[in-house]
mmCIF file of the N, C-alpha and C atoms, coordinates in Angstrom:
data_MODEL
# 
_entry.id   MODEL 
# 
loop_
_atom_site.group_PDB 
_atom_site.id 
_atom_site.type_symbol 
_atom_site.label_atom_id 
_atom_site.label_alt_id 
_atom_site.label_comp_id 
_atom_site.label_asym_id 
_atom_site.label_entity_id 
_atom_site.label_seq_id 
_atom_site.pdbx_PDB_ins_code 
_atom_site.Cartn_x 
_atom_site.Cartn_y 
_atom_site.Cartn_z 
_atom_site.occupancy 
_atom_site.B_iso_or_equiv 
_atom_site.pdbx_formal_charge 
_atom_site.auth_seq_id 
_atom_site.auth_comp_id 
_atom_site.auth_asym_id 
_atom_site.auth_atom_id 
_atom_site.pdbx_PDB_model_num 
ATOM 1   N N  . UNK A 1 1  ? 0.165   1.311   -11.957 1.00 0.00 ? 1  UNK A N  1 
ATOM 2   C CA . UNK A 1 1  ? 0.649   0.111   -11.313 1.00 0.00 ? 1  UNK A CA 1 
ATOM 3   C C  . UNK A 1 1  ? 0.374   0.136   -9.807  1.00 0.00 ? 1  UNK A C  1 
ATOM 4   N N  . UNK A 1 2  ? 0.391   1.703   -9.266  1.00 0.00 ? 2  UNK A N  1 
ATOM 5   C CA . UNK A 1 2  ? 0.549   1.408   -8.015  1.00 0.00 ? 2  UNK A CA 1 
ATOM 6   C C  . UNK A 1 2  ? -1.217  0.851   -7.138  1.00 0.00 ? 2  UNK A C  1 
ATOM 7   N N  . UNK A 1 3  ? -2.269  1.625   -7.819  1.00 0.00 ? 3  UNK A N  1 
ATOM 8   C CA . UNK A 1 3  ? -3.318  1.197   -7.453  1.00 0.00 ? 3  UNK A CA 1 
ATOM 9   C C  . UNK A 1 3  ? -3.763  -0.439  -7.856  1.00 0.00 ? 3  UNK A C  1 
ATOM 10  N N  . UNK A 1 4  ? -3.257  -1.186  -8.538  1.00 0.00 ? 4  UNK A N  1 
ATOM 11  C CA . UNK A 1 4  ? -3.434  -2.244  -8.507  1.00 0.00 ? 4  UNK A CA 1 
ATOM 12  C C  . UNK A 1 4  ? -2.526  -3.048  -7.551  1.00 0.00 ? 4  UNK A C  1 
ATOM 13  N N  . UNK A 1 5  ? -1.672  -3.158  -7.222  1.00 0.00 ? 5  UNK A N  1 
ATOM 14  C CA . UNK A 1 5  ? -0.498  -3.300  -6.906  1.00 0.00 ? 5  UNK A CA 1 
ATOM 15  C C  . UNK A 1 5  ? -0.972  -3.022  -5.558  1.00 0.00 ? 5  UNK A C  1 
ATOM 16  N N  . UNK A 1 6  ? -1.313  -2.266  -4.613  1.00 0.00 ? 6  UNK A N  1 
ATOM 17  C CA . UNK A 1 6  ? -2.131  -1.828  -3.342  1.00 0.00 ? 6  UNK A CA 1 
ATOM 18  C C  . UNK A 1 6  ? -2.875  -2.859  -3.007  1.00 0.00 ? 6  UNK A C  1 
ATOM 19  N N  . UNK A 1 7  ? -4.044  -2.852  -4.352  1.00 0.00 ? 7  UNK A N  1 
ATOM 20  C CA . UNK A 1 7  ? -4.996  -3.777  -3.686  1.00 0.00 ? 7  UNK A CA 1 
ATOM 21  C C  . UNK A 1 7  ? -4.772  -5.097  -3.911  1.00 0.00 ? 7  UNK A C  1 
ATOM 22  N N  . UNK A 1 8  ? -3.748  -6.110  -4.580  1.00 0.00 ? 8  UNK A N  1 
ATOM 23  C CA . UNK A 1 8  ? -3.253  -7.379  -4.397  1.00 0.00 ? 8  UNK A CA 1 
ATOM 24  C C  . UNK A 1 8  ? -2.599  -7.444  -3.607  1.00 0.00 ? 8  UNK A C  1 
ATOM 25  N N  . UNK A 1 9  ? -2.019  -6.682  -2.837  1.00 0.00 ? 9  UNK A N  1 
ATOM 26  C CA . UNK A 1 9  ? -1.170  -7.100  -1.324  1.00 0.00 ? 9  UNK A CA 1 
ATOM 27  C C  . UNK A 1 9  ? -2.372  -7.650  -0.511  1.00 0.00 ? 9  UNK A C  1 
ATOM 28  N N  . UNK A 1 10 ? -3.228  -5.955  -0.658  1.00 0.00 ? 10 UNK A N  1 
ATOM 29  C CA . UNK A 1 10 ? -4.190  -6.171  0.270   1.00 0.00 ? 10 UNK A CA 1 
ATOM 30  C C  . UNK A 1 10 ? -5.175  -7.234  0.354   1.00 0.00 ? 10 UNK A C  1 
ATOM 31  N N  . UNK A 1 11 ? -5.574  -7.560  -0.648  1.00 0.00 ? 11 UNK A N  1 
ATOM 32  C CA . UNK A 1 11 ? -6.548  -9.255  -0.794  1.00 0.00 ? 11 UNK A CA 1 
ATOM 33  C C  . UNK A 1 11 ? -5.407  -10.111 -0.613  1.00 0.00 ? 11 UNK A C  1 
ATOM 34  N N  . UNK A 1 12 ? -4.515  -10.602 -0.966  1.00 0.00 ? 12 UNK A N  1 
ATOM 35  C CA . UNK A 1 12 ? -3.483  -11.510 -0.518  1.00 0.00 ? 12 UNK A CA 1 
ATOM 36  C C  . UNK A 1 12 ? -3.547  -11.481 0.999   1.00 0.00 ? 12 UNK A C  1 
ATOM 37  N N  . UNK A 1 13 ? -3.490  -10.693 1.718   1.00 0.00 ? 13 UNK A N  1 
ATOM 38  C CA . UNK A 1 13 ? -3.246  -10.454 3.063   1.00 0.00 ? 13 UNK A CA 1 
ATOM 39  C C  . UNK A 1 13 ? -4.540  -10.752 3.634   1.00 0.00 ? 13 UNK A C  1 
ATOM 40  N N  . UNK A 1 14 ? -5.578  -10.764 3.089   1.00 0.00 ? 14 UNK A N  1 
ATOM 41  C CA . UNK A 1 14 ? -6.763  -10.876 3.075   1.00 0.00 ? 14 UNK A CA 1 
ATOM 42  C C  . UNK A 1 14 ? -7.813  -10.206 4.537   1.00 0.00 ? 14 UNK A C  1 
ATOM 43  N N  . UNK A 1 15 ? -6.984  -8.414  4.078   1.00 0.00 ? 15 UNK A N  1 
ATOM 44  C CA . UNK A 1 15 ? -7.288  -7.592  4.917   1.00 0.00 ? 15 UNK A CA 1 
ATOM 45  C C  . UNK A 1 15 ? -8.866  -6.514  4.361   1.00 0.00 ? 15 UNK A C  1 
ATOM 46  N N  . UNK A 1 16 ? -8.981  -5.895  4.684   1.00 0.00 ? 16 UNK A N  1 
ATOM 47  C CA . UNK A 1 16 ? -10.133 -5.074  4.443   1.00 0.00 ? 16 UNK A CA 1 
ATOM 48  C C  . UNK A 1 16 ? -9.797  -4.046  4.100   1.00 0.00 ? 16 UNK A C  1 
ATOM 49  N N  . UNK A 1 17 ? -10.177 -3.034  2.895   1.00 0.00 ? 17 UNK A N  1 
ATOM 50  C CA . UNK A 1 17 ? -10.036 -1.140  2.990   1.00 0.00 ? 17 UNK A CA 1 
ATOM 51  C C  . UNK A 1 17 ? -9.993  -0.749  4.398   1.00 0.00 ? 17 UNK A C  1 
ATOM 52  N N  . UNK A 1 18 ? -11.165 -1.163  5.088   1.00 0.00 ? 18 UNK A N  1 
ATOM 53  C CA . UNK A 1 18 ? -11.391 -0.532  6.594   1.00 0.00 ? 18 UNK A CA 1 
ATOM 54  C C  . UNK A 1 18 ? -10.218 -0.905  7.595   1.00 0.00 ? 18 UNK A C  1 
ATOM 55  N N  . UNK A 1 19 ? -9.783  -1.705  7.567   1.00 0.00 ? 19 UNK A N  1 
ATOM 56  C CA . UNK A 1 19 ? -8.719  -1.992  8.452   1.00 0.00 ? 19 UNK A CA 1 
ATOM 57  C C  . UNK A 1 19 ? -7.570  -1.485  7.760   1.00 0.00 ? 19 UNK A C  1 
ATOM 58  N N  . UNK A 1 20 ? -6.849  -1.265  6.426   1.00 0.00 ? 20 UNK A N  1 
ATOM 59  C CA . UNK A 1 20 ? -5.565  -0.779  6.112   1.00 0.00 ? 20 UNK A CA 1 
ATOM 60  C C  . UNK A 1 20 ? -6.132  0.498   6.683   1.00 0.00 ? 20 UNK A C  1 
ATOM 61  N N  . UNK A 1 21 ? -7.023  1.370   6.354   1.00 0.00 ? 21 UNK A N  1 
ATOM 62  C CA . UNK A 1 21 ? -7.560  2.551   6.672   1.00 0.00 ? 21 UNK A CA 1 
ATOM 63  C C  . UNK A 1 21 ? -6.622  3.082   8.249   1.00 0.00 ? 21 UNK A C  1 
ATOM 64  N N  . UNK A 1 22 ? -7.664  2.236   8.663   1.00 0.00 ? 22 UNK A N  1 
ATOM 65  C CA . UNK A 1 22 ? -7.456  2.561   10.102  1.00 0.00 ? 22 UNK A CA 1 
ATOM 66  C C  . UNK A 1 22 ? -6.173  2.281   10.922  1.00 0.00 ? 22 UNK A C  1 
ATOM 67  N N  . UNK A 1 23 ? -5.570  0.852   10.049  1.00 0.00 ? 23 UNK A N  1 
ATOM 68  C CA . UNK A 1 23 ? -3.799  1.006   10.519  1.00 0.00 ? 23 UNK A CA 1 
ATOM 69  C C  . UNK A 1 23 ? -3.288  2.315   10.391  1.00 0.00 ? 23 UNK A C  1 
ATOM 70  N N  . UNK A 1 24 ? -3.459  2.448   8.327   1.00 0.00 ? 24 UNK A N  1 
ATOM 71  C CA . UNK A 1 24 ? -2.521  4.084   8.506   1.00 0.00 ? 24 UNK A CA 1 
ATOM 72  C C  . UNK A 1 24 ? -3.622  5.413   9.215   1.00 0.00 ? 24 UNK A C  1 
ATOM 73  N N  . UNK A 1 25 ? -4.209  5.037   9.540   1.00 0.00 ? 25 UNK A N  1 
ATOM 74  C CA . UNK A 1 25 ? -4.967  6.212   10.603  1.00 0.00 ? 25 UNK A CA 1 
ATOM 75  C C  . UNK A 1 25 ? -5.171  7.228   9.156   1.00 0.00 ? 25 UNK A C  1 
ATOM 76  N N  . UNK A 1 26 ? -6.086  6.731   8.318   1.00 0.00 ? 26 UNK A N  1 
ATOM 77  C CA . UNK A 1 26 ? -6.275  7.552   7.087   1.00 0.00 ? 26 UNK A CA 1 
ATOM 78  C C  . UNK A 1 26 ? -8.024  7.279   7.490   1.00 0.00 ? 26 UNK A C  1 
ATOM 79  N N  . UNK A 1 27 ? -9.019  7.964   6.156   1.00 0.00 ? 27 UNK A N  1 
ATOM 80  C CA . UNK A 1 27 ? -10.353 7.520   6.057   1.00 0.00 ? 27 UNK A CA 1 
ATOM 81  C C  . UNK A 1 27 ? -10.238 6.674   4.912   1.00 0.00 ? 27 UNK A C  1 
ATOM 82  N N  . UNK A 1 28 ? -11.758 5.546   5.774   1.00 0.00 ? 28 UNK A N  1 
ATOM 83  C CA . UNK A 1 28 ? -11.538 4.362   4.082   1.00 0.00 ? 28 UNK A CA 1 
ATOM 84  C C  . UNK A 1 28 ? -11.987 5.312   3.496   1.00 0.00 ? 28 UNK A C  1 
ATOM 85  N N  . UNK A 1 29 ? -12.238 5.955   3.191   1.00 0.00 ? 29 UNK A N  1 
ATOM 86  C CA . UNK A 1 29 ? -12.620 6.944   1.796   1.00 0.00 ? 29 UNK A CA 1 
ATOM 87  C C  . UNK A 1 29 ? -11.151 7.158   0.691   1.00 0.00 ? 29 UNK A C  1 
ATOM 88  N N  . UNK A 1 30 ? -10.226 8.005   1.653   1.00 0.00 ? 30 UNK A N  1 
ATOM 89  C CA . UNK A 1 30 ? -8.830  8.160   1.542   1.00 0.00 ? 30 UNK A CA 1 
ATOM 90  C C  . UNK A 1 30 ? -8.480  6.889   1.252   1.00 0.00 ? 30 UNK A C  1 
ATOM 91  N N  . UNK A 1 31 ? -8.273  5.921   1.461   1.00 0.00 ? 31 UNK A N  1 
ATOM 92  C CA . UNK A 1 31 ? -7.620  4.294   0.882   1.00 0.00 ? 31 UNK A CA 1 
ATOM 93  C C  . UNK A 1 31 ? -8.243  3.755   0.086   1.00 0.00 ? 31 UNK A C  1 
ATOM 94  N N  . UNK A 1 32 ? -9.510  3.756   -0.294  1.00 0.00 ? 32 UNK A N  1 
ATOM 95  C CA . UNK A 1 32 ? -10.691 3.363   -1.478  1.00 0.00 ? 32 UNK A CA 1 
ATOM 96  C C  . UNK A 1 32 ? -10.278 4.302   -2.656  1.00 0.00 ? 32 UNK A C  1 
ATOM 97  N N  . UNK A 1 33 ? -9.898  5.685   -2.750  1.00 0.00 ? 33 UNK A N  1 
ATOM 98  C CA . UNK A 1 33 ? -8.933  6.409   -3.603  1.00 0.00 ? 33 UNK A CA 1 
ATOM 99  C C  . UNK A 1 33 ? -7.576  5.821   -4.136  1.00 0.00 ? 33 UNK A C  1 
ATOM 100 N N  . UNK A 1 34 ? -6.919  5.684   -3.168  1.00 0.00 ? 34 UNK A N  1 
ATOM 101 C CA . UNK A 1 34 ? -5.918  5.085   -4.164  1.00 0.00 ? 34 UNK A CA 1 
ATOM 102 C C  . UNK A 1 34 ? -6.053  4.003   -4.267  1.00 0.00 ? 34 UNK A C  1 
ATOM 103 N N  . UNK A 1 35 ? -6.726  2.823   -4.465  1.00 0.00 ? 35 UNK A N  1 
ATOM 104 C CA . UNK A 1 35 ? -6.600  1.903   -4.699  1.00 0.00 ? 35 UNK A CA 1 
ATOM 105 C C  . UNK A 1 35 ? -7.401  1.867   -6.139  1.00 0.00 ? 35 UNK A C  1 
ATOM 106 N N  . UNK A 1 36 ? -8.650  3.159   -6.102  1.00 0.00 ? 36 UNK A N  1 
ATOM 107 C CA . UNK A 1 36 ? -9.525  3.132   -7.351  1.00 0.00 ? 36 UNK A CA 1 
ATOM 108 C C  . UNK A 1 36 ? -8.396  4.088   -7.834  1.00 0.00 ? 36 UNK A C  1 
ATOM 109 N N  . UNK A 1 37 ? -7.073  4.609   -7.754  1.00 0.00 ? 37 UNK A N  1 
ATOM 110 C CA . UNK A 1 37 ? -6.716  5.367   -8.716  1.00 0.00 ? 37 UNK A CA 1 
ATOM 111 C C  . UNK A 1 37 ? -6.811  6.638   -8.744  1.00 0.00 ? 37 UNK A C  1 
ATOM 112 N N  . UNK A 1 38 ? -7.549  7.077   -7.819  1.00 0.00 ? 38 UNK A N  1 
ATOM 113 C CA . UNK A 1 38 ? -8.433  8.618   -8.114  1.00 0.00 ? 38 UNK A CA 1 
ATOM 114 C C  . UNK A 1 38 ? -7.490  9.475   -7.316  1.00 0.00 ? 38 UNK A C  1 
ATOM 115 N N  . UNK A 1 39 ? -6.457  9.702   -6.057  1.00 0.00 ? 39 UNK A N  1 
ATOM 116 C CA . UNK A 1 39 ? -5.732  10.260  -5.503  1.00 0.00 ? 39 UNK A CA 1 
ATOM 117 C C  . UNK A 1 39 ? -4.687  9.238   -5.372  1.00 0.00 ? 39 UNK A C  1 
ATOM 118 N N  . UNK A 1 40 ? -3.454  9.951   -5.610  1.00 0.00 ? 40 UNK A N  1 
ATOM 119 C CA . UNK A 1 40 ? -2.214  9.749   -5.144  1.00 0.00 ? 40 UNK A CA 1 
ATOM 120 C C  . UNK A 1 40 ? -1.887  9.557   -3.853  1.00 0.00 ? 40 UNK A C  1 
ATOM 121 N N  . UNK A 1 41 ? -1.859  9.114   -3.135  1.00 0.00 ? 41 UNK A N  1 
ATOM 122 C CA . UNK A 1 41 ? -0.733  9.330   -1.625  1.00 0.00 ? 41 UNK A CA 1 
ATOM 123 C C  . UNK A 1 41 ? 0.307   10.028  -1.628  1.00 0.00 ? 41 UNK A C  1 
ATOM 124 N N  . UNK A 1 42 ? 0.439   10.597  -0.267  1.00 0.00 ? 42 UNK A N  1 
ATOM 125 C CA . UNK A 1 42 ? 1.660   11.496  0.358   1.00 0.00 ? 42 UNK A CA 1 
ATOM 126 C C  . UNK A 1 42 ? 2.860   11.166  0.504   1.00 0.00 ? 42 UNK A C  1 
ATOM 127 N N  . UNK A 1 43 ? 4.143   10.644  0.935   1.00 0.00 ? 43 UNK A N  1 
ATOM 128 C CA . UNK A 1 43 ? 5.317   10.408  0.494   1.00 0.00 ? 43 UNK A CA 1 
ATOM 129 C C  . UNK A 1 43 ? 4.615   9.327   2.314   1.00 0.00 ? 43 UNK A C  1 
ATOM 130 N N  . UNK A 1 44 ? 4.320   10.425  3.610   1.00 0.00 ? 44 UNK A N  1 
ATOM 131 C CA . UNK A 1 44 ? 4.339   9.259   4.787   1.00 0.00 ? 44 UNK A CA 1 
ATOM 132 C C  . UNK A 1 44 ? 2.930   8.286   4.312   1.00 0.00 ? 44 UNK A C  1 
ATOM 133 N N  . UNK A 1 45 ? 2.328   8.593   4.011   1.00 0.00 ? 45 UNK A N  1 
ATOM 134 C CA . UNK A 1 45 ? 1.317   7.777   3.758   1.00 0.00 ? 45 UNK A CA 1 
ATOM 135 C C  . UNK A 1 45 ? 1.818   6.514   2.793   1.00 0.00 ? 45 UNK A C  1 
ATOM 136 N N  . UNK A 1 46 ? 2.780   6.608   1.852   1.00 0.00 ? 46 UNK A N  1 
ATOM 137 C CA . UNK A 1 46 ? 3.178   5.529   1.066   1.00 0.00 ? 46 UNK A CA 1 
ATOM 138 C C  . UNK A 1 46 ? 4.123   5.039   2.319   1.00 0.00 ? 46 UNK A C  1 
ATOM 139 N N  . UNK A 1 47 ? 4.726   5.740   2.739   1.00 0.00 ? 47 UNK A N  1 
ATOM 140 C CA . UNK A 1 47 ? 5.653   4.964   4.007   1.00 0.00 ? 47 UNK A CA 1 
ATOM 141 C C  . UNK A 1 47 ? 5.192   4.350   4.643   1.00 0.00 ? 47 UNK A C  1 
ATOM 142 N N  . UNK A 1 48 ? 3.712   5.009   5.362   1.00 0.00 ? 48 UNK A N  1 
ATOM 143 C CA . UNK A 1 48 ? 2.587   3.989   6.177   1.00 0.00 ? 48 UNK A CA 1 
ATOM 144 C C  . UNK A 1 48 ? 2.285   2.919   5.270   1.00 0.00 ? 48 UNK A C  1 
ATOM 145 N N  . UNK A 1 49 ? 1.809   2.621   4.406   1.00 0.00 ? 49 UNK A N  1 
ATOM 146 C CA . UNK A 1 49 ? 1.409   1.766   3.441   1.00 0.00 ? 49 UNK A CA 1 
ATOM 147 C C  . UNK A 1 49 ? 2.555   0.695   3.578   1.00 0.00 ? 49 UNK A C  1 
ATOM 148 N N  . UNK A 1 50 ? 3.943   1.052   3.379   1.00 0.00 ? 50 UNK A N  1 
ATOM 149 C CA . UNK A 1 50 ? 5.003   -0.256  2.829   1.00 0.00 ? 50 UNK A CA 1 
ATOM 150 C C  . UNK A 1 50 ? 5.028   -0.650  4.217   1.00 0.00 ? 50 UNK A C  1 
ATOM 151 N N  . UNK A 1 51 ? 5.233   0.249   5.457   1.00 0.00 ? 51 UNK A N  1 
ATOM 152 C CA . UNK A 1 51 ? 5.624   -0.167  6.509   1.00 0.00 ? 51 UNK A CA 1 
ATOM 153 C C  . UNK A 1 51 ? 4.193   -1.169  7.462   1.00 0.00 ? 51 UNK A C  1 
ATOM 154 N N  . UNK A 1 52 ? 3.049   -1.201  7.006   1.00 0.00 ? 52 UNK A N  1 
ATOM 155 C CA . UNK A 1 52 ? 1.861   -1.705  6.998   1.00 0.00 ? 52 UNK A CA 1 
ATOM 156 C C  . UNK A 1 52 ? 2.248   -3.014  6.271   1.00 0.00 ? 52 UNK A C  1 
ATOM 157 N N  . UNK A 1 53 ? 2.406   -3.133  5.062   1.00 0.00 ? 53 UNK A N  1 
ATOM 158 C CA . UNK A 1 53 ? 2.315   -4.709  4.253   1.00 0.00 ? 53 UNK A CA 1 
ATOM 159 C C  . UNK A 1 53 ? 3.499   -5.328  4.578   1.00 0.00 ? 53 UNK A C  1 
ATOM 160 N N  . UNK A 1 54 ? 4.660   -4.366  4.849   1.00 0.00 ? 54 UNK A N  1 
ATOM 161 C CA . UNK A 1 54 ? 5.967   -4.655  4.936   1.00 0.00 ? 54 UNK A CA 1 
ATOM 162 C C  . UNK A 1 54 ? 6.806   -5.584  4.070   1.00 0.00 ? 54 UNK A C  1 
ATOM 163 N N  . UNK A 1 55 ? 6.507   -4.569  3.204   1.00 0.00 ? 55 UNK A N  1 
ATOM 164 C CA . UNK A 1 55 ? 6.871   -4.111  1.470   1.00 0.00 ? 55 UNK A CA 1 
ATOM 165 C C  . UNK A 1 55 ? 8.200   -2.998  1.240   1.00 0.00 ? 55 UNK A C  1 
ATOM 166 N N  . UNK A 1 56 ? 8.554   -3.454  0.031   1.00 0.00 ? 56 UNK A N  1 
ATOM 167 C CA . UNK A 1 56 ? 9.345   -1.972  0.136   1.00 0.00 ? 56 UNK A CA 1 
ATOM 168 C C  . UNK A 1 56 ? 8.484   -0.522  -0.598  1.00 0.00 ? 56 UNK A C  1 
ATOM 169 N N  . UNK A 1 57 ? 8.862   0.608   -0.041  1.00 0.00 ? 57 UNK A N  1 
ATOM 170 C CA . UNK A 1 57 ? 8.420   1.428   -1.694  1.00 0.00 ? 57 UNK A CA 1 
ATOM 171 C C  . UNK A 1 57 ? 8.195   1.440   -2.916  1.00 0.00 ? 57 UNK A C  1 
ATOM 172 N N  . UNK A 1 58 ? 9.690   0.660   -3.461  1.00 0.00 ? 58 UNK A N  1 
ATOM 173 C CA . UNK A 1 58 ? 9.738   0.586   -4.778  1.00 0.00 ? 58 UNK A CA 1 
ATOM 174 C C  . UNK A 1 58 ? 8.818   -0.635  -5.251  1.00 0.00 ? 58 UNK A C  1 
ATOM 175 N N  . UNK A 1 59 ? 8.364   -1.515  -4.506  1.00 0.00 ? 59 UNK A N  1 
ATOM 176 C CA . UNK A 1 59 ? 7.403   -2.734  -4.947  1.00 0.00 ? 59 UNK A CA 1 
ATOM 177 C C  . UNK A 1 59 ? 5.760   -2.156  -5.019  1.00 0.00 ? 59 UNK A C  1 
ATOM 178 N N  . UNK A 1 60 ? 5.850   -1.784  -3.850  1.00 0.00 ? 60 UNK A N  1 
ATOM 179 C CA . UNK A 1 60 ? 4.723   -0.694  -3.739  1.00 0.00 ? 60 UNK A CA 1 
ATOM 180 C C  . UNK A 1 60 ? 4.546   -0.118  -4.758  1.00 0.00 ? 60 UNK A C  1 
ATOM 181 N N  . UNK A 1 61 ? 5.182   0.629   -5.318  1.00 0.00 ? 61 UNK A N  1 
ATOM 182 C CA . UNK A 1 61 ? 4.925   1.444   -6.372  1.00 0.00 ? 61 UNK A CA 1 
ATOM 183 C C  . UNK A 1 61 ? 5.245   0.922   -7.997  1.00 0.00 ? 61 UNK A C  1 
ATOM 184 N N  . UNK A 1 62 ? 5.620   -0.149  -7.825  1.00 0.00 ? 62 UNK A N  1 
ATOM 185 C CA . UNK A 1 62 ? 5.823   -0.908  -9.019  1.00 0.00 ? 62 UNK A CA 1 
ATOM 186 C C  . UNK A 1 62 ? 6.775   -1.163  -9.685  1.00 0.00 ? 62 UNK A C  1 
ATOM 187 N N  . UNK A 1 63 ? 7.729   -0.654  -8.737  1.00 0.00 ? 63 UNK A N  1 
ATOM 188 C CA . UNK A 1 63 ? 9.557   -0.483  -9.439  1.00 0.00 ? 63 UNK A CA 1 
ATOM 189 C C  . UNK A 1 63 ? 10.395  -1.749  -9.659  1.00 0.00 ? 63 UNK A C  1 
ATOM 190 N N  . UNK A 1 64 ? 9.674   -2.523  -8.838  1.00 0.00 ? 64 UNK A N  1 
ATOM 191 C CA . UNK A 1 64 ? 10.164  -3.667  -9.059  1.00 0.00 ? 64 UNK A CA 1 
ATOM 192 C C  . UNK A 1 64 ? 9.311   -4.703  -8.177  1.00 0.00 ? 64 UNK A C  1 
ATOM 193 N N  . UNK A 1 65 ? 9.750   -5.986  -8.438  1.00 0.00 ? 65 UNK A N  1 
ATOM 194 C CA . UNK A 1 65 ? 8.697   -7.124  -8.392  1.00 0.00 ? 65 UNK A CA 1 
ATOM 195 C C  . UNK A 1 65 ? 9.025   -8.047  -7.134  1.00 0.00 ? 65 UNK A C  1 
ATOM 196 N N  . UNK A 1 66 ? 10.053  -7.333  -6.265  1.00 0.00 ? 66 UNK A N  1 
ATOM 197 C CA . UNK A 1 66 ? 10.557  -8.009  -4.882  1.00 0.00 ? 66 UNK A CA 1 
ATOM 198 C C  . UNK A 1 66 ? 10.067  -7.227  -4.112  1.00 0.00 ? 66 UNK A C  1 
ATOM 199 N N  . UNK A 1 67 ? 8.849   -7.677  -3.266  1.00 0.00 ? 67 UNK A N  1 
ATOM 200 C CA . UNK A 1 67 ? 8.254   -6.936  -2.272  1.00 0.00 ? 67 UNK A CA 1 
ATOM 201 C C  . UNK A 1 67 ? 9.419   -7.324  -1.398  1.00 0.00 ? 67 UNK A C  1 
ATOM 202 N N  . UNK A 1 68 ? 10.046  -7.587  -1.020  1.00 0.00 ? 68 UNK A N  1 
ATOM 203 C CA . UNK A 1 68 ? 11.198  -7.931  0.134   1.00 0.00 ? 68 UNK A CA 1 
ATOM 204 C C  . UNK A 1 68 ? 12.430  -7.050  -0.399  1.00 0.00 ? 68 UNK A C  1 
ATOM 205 N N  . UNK A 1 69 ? 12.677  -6.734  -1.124  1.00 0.00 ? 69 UNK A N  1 
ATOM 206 C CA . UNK A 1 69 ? 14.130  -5.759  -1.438  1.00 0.00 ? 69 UNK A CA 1 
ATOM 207 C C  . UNK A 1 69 ? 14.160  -4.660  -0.557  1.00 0.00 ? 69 UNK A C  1 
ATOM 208 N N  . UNK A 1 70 ? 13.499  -4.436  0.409   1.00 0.00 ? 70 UNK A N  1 
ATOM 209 C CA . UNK A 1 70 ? 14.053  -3.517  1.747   1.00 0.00 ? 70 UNK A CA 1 
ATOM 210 C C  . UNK A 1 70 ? 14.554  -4.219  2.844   1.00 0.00 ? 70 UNK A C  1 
ATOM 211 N N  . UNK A 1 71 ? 14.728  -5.498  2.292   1.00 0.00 ? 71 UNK A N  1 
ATOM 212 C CA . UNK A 1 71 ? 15.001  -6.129  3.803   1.00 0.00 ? 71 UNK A CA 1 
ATOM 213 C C  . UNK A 1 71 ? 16.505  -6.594  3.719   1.00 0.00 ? 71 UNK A C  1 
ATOM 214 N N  . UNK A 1 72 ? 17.509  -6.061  4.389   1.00 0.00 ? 72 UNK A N  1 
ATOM 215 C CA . UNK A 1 72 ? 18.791  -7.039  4.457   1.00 0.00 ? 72 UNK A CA 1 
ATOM 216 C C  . UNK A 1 72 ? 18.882  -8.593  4.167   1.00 0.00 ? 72 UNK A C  1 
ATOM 217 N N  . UNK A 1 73 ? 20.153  -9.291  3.684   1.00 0.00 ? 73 UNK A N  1 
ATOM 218 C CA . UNK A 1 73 ? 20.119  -10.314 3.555   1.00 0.00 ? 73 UNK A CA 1 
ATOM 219 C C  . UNK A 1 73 ? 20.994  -10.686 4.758   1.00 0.00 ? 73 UNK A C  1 
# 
């Protein structure tokens, strides 16, 4: 879930591999991985990631379907 789930934020947002890359100060190589599935991310790197789309974790990762459930009401 989560590599799909990555890259529909990211086309929604209608950002580039190269630019999430370089927000989380990763290589597009490293972000072209998880998005194809092939490596996992690190616990800050998923943090960089939610705090990048400004998402929560658990949407991020597929736990649930409210990318906004980190945010106070």
């Amino acid at each position: 879930m989560f590599p799909q789930r990555l890259k529909e934020i990211r086309k929604s947002k209608h950002i580039t591999q190269k630019q999430v890359a370089s927000a989380i100060e990763a290589t597009e190589r490293s972000y072209q991985s998880y998005e194809y599935g092939k490596h996992q991310p690190t616990l800050p790197v998923l943090i960089a990631l939610a705090d990048y789309f400004d998402v929560s974790l658990d949407y991020l990762t597929g736990r649930c379907n409210n990318p906004n459930s980190h945010k106070l009401p």
